[in-house]
Each structure stands twice: as C-alpha cells, then as structure tokens.
C-alpha positions in Angstrom: -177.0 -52.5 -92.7 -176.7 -51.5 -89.2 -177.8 -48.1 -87.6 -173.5 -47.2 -87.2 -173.1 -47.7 -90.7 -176.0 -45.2 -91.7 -174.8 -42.4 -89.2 -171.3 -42.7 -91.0 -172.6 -42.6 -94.2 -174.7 -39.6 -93.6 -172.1 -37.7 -92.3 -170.5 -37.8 -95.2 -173.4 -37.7 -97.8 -174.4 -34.4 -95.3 -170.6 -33.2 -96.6 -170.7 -34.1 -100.0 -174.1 -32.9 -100.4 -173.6 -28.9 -99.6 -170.3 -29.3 -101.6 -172.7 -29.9 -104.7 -175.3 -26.7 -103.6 -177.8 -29.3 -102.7 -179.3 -27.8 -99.2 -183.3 -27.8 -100.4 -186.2 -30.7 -100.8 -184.7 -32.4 -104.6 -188.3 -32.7 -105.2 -190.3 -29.6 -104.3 -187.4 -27.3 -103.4 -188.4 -26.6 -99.7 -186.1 -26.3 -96.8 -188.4 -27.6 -93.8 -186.9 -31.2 -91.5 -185.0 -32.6 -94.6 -183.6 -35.7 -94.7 -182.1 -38.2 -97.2 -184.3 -40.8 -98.8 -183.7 -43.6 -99.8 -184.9 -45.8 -102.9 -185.3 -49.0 -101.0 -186.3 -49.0 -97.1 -183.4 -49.2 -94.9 -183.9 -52.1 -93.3 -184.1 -54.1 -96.5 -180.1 -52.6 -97.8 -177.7 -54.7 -97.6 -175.0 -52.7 -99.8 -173.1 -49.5 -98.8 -173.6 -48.2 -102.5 -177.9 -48.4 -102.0 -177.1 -47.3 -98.6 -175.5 -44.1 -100.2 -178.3 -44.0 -103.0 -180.3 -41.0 -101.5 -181.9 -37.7 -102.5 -182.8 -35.2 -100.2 -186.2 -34.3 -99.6 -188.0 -32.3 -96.8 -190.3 -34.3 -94.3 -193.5 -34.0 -96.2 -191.7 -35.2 -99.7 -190.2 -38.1 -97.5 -193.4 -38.7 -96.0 -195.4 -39.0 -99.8 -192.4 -41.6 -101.0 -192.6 -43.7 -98.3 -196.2 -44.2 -97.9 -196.1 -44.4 -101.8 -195.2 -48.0 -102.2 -191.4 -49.7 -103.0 -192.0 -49.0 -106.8 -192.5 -45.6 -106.7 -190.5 -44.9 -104.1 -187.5 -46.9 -105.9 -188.6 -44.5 -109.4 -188.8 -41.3 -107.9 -185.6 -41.3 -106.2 -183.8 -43.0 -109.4 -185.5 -40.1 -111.3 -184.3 -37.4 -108.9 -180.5 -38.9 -109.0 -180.7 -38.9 -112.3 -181.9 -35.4 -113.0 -179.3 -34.1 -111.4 
C-alpha cells in the first residue's frame, strides 16, 4: 500500500477512533506521541482491511511491538482488537 492510501485511512481511523472514546495508549493507557499500530509492518500490507487493522498505542508501546518480532507484534494487536 502506498503512503496516500495510509494518510486517508488514518484520517478516518483518527475519526472513528474518538467516536469510540479511544484517545489513550490501548495497551498501557498513556496519552504521550500516539500513533496506530499495526499487526503486520506497513510495507508488507497489501489489503485496505490489514491496512485498517490498528490499535493505538503511545510511542513507547509502539516502540516495544515493533522491535518485538512479527509474531508478537501480529498477537498483541489481535489481542488488543479483540479486547475491545
């Protein structure tokens, strides 16, 4: 997926996000440079649905998941979706 695609789909998932009350890290509840993580590294999607696929998480949550390895990183934002 190309960068254009990911800026639209975050301005929407930004939208639909605060609809839902979600405005704080999904995994440790902070409020500090979040962002929306993926459970697959951007530049291996190729859908708009795993594109969409995200949790929001604060830089140093993002930060863990990434450097964590594809399978945990894949789990953990599975398991934070899923929770909601």
């Amino acid at each position: 997926m190309k960068l254009k695609d990911w800026n639209n789909a975050r301005r929407k998932l930004k939208v639909d996000f605060e609809r839902q009350g979600i405005t704080r890290c999904e995994k440790c509840n902070g409020n500090f440079a979040l962002s929306f993580g993926h459970r697959l590294k951007r530049r291996y999607i190729t859908t708009t649905e795993e594109l969409t696929t995200v949790a929001l998480l604060c830089q140093i949550c993002h930060e863990d998941l990434e450097h964590g390895g594809h399978d945990r990183m894949y789990d953990e934002i599975t398991r934070i979706i899923e929770a909601r």
